[in-house]
Backbone bond lengths (Angstrom), bond angles and torsions (degrees), N, CA, C in turn:
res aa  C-N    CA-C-N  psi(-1)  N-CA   C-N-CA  omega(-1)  CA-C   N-CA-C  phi
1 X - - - 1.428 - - 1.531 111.04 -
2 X 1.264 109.72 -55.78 1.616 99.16 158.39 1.400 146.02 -46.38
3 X 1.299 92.10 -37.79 2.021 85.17 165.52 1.367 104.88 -79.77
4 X 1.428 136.33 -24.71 1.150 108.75 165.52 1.830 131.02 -71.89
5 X 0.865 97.62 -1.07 2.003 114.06 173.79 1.391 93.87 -86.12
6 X 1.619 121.25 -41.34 1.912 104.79 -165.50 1.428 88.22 -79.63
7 X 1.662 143.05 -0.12 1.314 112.81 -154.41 1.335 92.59 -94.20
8 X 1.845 106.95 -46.39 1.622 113.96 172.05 1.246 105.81 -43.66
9 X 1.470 135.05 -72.19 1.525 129.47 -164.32 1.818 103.93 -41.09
10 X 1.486 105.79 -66.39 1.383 130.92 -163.68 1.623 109.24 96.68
11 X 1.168 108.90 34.69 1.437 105.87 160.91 1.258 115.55 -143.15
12 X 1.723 104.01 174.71 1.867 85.35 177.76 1.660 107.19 -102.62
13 X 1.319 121.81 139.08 1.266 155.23 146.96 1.275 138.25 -39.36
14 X 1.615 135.69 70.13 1.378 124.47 -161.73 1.622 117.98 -74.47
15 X 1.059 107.49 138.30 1.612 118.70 -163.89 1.600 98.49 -88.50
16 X 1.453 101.39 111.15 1.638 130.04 170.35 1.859 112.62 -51.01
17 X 1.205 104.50 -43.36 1.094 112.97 -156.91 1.333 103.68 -77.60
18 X 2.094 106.61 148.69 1.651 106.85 -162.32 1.611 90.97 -120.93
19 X 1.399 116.50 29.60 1.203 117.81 175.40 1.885 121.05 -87.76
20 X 1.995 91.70 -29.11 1.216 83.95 179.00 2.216 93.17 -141.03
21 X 0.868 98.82 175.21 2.208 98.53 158.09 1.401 97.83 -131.34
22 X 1.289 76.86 163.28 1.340 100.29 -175.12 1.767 124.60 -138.99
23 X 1.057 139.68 -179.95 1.214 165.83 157.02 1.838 123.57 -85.63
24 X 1.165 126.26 94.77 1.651 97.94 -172.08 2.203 75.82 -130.18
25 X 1.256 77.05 156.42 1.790 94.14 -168.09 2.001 87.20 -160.60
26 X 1.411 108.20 139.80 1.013 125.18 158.20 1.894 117.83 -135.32
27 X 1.100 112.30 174.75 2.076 107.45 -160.37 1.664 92.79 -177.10
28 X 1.255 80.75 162.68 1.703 83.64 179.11 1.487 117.51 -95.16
29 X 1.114 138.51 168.91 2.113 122.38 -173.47 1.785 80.67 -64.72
30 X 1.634 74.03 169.63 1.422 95.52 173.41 1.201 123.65 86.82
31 X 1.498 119.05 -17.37 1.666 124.15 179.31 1.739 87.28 -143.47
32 X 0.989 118.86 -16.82 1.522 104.55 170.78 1.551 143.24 -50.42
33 X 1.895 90.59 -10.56 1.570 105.29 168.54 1.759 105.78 -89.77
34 X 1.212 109.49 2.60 1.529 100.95 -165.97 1.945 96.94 -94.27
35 X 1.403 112.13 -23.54 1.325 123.81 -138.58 1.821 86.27 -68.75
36 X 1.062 137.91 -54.71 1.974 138.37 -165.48 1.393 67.63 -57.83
37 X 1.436 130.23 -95.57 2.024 128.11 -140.64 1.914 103.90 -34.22
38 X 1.658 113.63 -45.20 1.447 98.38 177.68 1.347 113.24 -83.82
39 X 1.311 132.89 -31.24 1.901 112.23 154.49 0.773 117.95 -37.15
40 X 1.534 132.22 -49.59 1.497 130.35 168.21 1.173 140.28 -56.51
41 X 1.422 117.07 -47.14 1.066 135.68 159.10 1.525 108.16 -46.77
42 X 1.298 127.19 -66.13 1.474 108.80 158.00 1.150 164.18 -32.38
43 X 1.152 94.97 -47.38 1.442 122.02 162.38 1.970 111.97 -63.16
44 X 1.494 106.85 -60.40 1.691 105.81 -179.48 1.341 126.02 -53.23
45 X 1.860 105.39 -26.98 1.418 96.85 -167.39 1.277 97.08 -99.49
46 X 1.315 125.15 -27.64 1.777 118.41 173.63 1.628 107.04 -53.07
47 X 1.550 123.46 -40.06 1.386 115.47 -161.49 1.376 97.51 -152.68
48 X 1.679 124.78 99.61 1.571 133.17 -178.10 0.851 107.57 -76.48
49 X 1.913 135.77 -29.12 1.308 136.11 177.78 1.594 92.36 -66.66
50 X 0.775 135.74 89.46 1.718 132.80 171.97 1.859 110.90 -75.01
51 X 1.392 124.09 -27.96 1.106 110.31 -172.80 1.607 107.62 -114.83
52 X 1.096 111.66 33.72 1.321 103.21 160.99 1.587 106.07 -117.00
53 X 1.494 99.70 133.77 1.926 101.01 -167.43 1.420 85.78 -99.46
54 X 1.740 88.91 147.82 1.528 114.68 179.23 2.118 103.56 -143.12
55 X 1.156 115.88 153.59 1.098 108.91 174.92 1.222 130.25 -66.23
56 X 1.794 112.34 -12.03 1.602 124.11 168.71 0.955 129.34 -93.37
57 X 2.158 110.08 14.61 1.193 81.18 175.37 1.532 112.49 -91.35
58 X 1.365 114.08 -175.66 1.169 126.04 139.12 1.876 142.37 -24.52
59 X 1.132 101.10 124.51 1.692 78.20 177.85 1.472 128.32 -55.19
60 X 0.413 120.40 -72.57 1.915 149.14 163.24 2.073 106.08 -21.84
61 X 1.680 91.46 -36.37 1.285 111.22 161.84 1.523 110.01 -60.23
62 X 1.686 113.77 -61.54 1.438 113.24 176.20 1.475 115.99 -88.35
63 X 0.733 128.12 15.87 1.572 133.90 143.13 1.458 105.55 -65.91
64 X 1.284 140.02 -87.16 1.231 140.40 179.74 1.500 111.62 -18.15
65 X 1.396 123.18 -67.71 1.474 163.07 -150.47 2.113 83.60 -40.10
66 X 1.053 94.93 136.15 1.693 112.11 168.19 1.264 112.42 -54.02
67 X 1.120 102.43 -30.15 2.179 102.70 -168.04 1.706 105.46 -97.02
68 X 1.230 148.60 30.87 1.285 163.05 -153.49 1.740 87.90 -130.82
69 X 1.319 109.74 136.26 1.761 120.97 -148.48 1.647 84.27 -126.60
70 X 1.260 109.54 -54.82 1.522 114.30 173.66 1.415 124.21 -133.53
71 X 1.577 98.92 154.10 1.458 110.18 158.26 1.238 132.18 -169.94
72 X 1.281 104.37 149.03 1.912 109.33 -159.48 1.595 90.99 -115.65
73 X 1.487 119.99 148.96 1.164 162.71 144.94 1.323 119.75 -89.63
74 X 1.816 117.41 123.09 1.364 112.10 169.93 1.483 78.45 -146.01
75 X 2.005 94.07 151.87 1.372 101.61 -174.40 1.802 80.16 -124.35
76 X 1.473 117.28 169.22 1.348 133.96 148.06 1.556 120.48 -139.70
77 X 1.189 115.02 160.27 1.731 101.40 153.19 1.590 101.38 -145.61
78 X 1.505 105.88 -176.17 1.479 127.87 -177.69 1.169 101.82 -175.05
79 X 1.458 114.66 122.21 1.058 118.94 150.03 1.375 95.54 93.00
80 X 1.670 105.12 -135.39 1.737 95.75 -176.61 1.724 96.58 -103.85
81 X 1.126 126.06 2.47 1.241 130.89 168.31 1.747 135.48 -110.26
82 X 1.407 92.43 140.87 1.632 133.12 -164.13 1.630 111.19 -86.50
83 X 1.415 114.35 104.61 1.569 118.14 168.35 1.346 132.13 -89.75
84 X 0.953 152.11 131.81 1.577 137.62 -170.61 1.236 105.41 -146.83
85 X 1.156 127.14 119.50 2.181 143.79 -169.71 1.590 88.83 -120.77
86 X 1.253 116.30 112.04 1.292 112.96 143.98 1.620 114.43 -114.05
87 X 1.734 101.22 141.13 1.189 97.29 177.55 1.961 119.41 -138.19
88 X 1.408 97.42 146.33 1.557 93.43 -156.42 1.346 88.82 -131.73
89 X 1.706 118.65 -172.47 1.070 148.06 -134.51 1.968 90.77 -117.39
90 X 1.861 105.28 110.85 1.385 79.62 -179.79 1.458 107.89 -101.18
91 X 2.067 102.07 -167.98 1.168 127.92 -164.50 1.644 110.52 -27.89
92 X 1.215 129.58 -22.81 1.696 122.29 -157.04 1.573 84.13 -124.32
93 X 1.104 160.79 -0.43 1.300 141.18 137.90 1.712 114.56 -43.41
């Protein structure tokens, strides 16, 4: 539901809520399939131990991470641009 609110606005939206974190990334079409491989890509080569949680990592880092219970994906677009909110289970779950 949120990427569809940043698509209407056209901007991105930081998520208030301390229930869950999240990930929000927007791109223009056309490279928007590339955008998860470079979160990833970021995330693996900064830190290969991926499943051991630390407070530095990265989000996207603890997104990956084995101990993450949930997570939601919402995509939107408008226009020539691509929104993507993922949201997961944070550090004190």
């Amino acid at each position: 539901m949120r990427a569809e609110v940043m698509a209407n606005y056209q901007k991105i939206i930081p998520n208030k809520s301390k229930i869950f974190e999240g990930v929000i990334v927007s791109s223009e079409q056309g490279i928007d399939m590339y955008l998860v491989k470079i979160l990833f890509d970021d995330a693996y080569f900064r830190n290969k131990d991926i499943n051991l949680l630390s407070p530095t990592k990265t989000d996207f880092e603890r997104l990956m991470s084995r101990y993450q219970r949930y997570i939601g994906i919402r995509i939107a677009n408008k226009d020539k641009t691509v929104y993507v909110c993922i949201k997961f289970t944070p550090k004190s779950m």
